[in-house]
C-alpha positions as CSV (number, residue, x, y, z in Angstrom):
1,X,122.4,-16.2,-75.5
2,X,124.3,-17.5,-78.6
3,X,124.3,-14.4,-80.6
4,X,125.1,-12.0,-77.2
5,X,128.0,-15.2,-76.4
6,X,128.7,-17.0,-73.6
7,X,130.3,-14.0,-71.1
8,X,128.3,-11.2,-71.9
9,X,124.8,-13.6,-71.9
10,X,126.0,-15.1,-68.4
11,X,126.6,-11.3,-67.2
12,X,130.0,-12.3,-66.2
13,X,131.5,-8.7,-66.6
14,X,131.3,-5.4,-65.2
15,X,130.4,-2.1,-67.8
16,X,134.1,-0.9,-67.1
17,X,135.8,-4.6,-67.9
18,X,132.8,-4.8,-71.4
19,X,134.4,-1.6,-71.9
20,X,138.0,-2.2,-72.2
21,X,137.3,-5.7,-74.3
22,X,135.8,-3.3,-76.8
23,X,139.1,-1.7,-77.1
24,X,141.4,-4.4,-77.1
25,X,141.6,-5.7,-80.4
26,X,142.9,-1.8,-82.1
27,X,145.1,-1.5,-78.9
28,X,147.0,-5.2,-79.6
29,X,147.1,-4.2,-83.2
30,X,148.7,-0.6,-82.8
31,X,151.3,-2.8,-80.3
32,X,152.2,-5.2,-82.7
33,X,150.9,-8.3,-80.4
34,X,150.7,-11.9,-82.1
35,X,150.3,-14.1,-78.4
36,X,148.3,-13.3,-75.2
37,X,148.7,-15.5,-72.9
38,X,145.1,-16.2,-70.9
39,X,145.9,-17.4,-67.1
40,X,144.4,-18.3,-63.4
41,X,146.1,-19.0,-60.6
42,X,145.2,-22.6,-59.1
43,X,145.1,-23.8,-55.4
44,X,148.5,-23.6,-55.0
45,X,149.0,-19.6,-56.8
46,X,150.5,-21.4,-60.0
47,X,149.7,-19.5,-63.2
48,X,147.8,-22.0,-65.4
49,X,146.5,-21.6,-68.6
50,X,146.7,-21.1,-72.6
51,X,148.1,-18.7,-75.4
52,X,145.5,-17.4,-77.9
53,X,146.8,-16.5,-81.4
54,X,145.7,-12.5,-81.2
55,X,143.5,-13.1,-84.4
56,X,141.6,-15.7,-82.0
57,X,141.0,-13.4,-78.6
58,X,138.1,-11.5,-80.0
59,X,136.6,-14.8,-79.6
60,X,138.0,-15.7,-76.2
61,X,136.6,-12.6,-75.0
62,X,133.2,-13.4,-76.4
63,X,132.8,-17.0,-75.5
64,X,135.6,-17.4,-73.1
65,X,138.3,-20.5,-73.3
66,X,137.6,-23.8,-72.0
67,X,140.5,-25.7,-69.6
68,X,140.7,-28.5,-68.3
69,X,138.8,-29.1,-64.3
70,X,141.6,-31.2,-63.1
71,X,143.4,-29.0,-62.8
72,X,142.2,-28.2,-59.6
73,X,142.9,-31.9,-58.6
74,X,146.7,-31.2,-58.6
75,X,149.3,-31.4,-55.8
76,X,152.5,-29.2,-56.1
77,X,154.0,-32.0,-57.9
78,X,151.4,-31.5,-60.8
79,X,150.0,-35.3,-60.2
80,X,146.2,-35.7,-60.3
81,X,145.4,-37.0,-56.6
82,X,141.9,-37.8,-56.9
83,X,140.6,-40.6,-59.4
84,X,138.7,-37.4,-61.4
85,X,137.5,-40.6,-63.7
86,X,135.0,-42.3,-61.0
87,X,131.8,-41.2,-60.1
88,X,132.4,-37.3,-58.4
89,X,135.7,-37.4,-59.6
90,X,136.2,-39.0,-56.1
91,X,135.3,-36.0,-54.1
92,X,131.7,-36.0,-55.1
93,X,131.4,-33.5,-57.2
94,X,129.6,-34.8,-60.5
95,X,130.6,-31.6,-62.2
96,X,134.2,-32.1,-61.8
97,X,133.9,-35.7,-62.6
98,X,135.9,-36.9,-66.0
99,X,138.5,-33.9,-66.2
100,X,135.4,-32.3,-67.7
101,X,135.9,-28.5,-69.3
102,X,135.7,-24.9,-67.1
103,X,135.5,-22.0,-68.9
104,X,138.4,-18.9,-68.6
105,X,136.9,-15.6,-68.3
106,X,139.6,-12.9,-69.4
107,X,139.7,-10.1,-67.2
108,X,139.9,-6.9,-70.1
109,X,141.1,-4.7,-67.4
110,X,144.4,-6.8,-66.1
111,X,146.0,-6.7,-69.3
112,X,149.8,-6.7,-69.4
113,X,152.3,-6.2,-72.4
114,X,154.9,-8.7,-71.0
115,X,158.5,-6.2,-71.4
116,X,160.5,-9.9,-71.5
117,X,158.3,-11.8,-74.5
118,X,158.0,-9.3,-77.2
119,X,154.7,-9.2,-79.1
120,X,153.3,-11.0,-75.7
121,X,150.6,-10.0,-73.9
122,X,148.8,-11.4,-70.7
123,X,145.8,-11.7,-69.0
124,X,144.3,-12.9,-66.0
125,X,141.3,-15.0,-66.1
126,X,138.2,-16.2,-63.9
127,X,136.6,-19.3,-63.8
128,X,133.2,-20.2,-64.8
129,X,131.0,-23.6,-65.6
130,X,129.3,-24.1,-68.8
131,X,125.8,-23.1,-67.5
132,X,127.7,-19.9,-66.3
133,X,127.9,-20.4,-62.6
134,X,130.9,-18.9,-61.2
135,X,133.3,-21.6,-60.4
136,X,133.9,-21.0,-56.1
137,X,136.5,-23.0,-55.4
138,X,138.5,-20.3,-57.1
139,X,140.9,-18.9,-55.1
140,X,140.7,-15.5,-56.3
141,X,137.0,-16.0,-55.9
142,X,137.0,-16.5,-52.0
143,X,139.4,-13.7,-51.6
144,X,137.3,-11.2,-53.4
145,X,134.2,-12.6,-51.4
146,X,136.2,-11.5,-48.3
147,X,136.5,-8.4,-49.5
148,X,132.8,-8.0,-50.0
149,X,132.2,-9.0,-46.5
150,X,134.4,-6.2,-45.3
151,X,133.1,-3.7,-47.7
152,X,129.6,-4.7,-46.6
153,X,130.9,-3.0,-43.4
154,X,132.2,0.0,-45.2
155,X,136.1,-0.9,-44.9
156,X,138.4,-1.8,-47.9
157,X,141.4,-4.0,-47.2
158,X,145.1,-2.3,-47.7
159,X,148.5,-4.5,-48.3
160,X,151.9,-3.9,-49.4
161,X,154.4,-6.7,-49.9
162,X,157.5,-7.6,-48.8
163,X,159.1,-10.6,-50.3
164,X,161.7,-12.6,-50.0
165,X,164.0,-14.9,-52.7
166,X,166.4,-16.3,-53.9
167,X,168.5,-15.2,-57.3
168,X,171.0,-18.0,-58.4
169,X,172.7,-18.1,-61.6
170,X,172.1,-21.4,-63.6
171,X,174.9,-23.8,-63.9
172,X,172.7,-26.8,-65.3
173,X,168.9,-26.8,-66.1
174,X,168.8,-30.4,-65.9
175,X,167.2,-31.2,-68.9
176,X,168.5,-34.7,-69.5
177,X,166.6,-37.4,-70.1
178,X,166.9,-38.5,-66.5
179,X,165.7,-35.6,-65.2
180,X,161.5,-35.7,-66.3
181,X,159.3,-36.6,-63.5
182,X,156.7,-35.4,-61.1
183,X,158.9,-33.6,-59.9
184,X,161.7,-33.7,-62.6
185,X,165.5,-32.5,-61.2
186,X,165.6,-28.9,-59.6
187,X,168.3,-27.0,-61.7
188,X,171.8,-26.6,-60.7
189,X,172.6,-23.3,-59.8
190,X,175.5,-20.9,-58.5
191,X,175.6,-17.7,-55.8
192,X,175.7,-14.4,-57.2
193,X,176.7,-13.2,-54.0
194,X,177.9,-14.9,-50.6
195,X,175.4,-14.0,-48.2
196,X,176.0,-12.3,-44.5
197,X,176.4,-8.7,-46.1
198,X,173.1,-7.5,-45.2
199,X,172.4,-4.4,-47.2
200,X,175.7,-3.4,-47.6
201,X,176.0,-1.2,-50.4
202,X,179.0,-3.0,-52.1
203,X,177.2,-6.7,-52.3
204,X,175.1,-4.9,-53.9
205,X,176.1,-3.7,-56.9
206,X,177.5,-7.1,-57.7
207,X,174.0,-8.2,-58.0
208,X,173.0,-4.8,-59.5
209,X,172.8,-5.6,-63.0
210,X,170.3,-8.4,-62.9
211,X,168.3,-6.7,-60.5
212,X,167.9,-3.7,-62.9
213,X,166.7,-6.1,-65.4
214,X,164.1,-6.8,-62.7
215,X,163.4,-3.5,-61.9
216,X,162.5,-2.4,-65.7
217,X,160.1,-5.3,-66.4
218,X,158.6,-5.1,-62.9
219,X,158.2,-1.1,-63.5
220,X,156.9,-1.7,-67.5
221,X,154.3,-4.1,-66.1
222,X,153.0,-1.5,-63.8
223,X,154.2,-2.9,-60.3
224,X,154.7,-0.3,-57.4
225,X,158.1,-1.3,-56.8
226,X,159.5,0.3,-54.1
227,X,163.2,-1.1,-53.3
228,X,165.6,-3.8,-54.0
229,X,166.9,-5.1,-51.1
230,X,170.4,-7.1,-50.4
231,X,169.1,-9.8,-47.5
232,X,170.6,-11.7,-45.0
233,X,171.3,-15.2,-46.8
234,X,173.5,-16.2,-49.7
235,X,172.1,-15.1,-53.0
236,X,168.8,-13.7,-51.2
237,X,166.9,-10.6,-52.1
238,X,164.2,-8.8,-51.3
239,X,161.6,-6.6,-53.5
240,X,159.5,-4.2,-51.5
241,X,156.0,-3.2,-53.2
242,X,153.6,-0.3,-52.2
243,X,149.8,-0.2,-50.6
244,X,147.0,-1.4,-52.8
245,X,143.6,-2.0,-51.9
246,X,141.6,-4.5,-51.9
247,X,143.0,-7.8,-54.1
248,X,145.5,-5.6,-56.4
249,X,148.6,-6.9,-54.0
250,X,147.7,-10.6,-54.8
251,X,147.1,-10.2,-58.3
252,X,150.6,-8.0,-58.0
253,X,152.2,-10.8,-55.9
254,X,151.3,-13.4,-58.8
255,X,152.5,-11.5,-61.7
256,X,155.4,-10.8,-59.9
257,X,156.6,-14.1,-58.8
258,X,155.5,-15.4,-62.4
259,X,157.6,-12.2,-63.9
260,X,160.5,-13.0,-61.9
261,X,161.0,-16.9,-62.6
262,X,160.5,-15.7,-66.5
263,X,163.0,-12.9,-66.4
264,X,165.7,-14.7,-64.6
265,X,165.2,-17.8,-66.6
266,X,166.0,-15.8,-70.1
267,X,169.1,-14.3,-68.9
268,X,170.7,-17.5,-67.3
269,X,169.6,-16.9,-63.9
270,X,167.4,-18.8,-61.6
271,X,164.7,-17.1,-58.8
272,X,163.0,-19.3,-56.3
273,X,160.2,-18.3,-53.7
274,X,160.9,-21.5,-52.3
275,X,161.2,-20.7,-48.4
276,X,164.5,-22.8,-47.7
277,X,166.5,-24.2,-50.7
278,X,169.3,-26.7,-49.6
279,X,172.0,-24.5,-50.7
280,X,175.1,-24.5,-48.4
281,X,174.2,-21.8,-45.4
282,X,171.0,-20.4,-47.0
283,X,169.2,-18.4,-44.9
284,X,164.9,-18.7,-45.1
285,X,163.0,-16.5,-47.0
286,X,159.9,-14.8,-46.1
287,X,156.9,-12.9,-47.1
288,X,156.2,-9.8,-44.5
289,X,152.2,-8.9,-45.4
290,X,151.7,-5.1,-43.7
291,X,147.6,-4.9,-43.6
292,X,145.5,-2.3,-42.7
293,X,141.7,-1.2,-43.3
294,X,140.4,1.6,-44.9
295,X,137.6,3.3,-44.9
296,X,135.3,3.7,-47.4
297,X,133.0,7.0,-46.6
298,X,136.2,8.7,-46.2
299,X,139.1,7.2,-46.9
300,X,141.0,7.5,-43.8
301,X,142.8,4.4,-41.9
302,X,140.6,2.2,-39.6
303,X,143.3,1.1,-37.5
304,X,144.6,4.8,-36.6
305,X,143.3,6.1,-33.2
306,X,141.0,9.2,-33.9
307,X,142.3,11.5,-31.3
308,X,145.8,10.9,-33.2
309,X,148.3,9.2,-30.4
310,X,149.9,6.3,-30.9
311,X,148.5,2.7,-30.5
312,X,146.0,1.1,-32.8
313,X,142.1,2.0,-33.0
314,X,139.5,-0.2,-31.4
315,X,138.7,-1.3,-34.8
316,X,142.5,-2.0,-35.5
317,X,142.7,-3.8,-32.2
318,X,139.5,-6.5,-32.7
319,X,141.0,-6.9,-36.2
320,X,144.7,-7.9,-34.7
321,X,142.8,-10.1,-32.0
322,X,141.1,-11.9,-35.2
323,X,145.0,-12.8,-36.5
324,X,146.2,-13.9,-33.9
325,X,143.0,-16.7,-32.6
326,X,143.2,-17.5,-35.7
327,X,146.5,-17.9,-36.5
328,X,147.6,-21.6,-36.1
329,X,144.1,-22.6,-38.5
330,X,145.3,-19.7,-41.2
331,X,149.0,-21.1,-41.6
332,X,148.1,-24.0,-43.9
333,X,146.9,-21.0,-46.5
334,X,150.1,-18.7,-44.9
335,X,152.6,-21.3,-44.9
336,X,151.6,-24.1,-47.7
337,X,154.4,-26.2,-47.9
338,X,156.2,-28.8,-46.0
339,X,159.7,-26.7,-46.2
340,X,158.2,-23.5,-45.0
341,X,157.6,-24.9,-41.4
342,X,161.5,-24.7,-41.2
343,X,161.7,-21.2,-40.9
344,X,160.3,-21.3,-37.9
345,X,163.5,-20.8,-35.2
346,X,164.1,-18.6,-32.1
347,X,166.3,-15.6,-32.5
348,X,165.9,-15.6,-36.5
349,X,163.8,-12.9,-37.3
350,X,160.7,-15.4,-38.0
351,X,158.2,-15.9,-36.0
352,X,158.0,-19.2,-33.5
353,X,154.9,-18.4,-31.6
354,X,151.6,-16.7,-31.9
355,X,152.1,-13.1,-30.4
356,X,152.4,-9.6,-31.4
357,X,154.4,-6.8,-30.4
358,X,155.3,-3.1,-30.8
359,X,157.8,-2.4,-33.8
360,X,159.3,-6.1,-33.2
361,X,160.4,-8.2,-35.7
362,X,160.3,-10.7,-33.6
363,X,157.1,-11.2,-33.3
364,X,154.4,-12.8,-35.7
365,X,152.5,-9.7,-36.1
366,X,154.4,-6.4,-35.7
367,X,152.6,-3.5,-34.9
368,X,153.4,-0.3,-36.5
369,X,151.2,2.8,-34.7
370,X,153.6,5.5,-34.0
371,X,154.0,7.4,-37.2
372,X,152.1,9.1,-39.1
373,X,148.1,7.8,-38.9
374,X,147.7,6.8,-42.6
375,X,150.4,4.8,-42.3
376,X,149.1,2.8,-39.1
377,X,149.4,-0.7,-40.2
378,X,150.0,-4.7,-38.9
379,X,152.5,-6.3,-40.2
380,X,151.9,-10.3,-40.2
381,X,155.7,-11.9,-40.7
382,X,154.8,-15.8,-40.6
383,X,153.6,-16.7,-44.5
384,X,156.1,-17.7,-46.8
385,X,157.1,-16.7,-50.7
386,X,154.8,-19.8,-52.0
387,X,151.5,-18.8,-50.5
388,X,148.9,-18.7,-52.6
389,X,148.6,-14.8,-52.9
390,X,144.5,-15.5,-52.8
391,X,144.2,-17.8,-49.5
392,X,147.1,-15.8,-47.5
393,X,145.1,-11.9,-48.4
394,X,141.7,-14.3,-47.6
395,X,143.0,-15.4,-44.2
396,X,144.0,-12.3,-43.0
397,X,140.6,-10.5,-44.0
398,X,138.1,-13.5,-42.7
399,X,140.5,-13.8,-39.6
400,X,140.5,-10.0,-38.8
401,X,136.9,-9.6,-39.6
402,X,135.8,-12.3,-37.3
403,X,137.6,-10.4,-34.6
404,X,136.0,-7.2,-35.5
405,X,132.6,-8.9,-35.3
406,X,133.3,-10.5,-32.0
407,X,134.5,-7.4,-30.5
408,X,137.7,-9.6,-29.9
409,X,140.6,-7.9,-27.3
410,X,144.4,-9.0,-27.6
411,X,146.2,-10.0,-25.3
412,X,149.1,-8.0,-24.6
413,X,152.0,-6.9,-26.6
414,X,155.5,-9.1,-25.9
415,X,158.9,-7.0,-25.8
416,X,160.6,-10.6,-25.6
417,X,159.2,-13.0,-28.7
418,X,161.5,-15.6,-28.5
419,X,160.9,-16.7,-24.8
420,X,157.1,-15.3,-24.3
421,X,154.8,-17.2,-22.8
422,X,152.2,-17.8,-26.2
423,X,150.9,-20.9,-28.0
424,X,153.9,-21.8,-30.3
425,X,153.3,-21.8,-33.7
426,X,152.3,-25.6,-35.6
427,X,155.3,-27.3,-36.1
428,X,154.8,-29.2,-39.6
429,X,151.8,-28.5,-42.1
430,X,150.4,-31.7,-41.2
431,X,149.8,-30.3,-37.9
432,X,148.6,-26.9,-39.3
433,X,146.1,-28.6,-41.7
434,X,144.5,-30.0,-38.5
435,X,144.3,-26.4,-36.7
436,X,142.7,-25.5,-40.3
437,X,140.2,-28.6,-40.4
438,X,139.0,-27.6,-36.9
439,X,138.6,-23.9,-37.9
440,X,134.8,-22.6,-37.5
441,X,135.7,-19.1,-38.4
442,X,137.9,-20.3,-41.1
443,X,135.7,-22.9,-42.6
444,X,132.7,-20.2,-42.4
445,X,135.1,-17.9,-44.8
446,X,136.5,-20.0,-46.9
447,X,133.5,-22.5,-47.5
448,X,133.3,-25.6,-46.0
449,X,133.4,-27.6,-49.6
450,X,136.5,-26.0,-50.5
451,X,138.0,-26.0,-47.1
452,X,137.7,-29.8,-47.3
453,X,139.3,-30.1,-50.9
454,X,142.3,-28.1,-49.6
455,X,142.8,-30.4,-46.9
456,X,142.6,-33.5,-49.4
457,X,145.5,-32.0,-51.9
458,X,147.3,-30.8,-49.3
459,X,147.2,-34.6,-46.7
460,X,147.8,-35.7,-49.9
461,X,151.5,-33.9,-50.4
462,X,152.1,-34.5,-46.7
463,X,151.5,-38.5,-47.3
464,X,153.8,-38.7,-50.3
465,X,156.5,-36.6,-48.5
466,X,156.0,-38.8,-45.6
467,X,156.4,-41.9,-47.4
468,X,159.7,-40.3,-49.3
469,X,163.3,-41.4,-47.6
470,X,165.2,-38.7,-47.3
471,X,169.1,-37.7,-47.4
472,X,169.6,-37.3,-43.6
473,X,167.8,-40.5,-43.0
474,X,170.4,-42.0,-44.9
475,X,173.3,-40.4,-43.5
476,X,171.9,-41.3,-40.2
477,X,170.9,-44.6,-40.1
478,X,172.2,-46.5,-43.4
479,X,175.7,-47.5,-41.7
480,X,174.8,-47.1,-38.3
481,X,172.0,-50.0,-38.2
């Protein structure tokens, strides 16, 4: 085991991924790389992790890098909300217990030369324990494990992104001494345009040169970048990424968002995925996913109807009956945070109950079946910019297999969203993280030991938020009472 080192004795690569580590020492050299950065998204999609020296990665990619467990212990605010010192760390797990040390496993065959650090490059890494056991509770993990179960069926998952943001240019980082803390003070930013222009052509080229700056590093990292888009809201965008299969468009959706904040930040701008910043008349942002199945003996689309007319296949219609009973139990992993759940108004273009309909963008899931058949897809328009890339692909694969399975039949399609008569969408994530508790098919997919973990970081949040005084309480009640 020592001599053959800690990944390759633990068999925690594939020939191709062995293969490209072979190569990667000459190919950092010819590029002129000192730093790679070695990262893994945690339970909330936040890139975590450490830079290697590139003298030192021919032993990372031996023995692999250890990091910190408690890291999975974290609530959006980065504070530890478990006592990881007492016995089980407090959840009773024993190998978690005392901030203990997991071990990254680079992924070879993500590397990226990052356009916007020169001499940088990056990596993706897995989890592991020091006996070699993968580590589960790692979100990446359970979304590839989802994707198993499919292709145990012969089907391979299909997504393309569409994602909202905002792009602000920074006034004030808020760097003062003042401003630390768990959180420390947002930045202060400006528009770079006024909103209410939706893609018109002029708006846009006010905002064109930052957005080509975009555009280059998101194309030199290898993103299939389709558009730019000028939204609805002041200072909002939208990027627009092709089909990949199986977990490329959350490994895409990670690096991007990670990209973006990076870029933006070096030229004096600011990006947020955040769904609704208080900014005077900002409009929500959100993160269309357009899903389909393919499949694997031939690689033609699941969800298209064999004799060619319009409408979705059997197949495709189990599969959109799985989204939507489901639903209300996926949103915590759709919709993670206390602010998304106030996207949720009538006549807005978001969703506000569970339904689907025909080319409606209204409706949560949009059904798109009247083109051409490869291109036969659900679109599901409830999750927000801050999912977790990992949990929202997982939900929508474990929900839409589960229908499959059950032979599942929508109801029928709504031509009137906003005044349907369908179970309304959870109104708060403390609600949603009690359609996800009571979740069989949910639980069953995601595990139930992380399912319960979730719920713990995530009641957490919801308790401190609830205990927080906010601005209108004040306005409202300070000199009234």
């Amino acid at each position: 085991m020592s001599a053959a080192g800690f990944i390759a004795g633990h068999g925690l690569w594939s020939a191709a991924q062995a293969e490209a580590a072979a190569e990667l020492p000459r190919r950092l050299e010819a590029e002129g790389i000192h730093s790679v950065r070695l990262s893994f998204p945690d339970l909330h999609g936040i890139l975590r992790g450490k830079t290697v020296m590139a003298a030192a990665l021919p032993g990372a990619l031996k023995h692999g890098l250890s990091i910190t467990s408690s890291l999975w212990l974290k609530d959006t605010s980065h504070r530890t909300v478990v006592p990881v010192f007492s016995a089980g760390a407090g959840i009773g797990r024993a190998d978690l217990q005392g901030a203990g040390d997991l071990v990254m496993v680079p992924d070879p065959l993500s590397l990226r030369l990052l356009p916007w650090a020169p001499g940088t490059a990056w990596m993706l890494c897995d989890l592991a324990f020091a006996d070699g056991t993968p580590f589960v509770w790692s979100p990446r993990r359970i979304a590839l494990a989802a994707a198993e179960r499919l292709a145990a069926r012969g089907l391979e998952f299909v997504s393309g992104l569409e994602v909202e943001f905002h792009l602000t240019r920074m006034v004030d980082p808020r760097l003062g001494l003042a401003d630390a803390g768990q959180p420390g003070t947002p930045p202060d930013v400006e528009l770079l345009h006024q909103g209410y222009a939706y893609l018109t052509e002029q708006r846009y080229d006010t905002i064109e040169p930052v957005l080509d700056i975009l555009r280059r590093d998101c194309e030199a990292l290898g993103l299939p970048l389709i558009s730019m888009e000028l939204e609805f809201g002041p200072s909002q965008v939208e990027f627009v990424f092709g089909p990949q299969s199986g977990l490329a468009s959350a490994d895409d959706m990670t690096l991007f968002r990670n990209a973006a904040k990076q870029i933006a930040r070096r030229h004096g701008y600011h990006a947020s995925f955040m769904c609704r910043p208080a900014l005077p008349e900002a409009m929500s942002s959100g993160w269309h996913l357009h899903q389909s199945l393919r499949r694997a003996n031939d690689g033609t689309n699941a969800f298209a109807r064999p004799d060619g007319r319009p409408g979705l296949s059997e197949t495709g219609r189990h599969y959109l009956a799985g989204l939507l009973a489901e639903a209300a139990g996926a949103m915590p992993l759709t919709t993670p945070t206390i602010n998304g759940y106030k996207r949720y108004r009538a006549n807005s273009l978001a969703p506000d109950r569970i339904a689907w309909g025909e080319d409606n963008r209204g409706a949560m899931l949009r059904v798109l079946a009247k083109g051409e058949a490869g291109a036969t897809r659900i679109e599901n328009r409830v999750g927000e910019p801050a999912a977790n890339p990992y949990l929202y692909l997982a939900s929508q694969m474990i929900s839409g297999l589960a229908g499959i399975e059950a032979g599942l039949t929508p109801p029928e399609a709504v031509d009137s969203p906003y005044t349907a008569e369908a179970p309304r969408l959870p109104g708060s994530l403390e609600a949603a993280l009690g359609q996800l508790d009571a979740s069989a098919v949910l639980r069953a997919g995601l595990g139930d030991g992380f399912t319960d973990h979730f719920l713990r970081i995530k009641r957490a949040e919801v308790a401190r938020y609830n205990t927080a005084v906010t601005d209108w309480e004040h306005r409202e009640y300070f000199d009234l009472f």
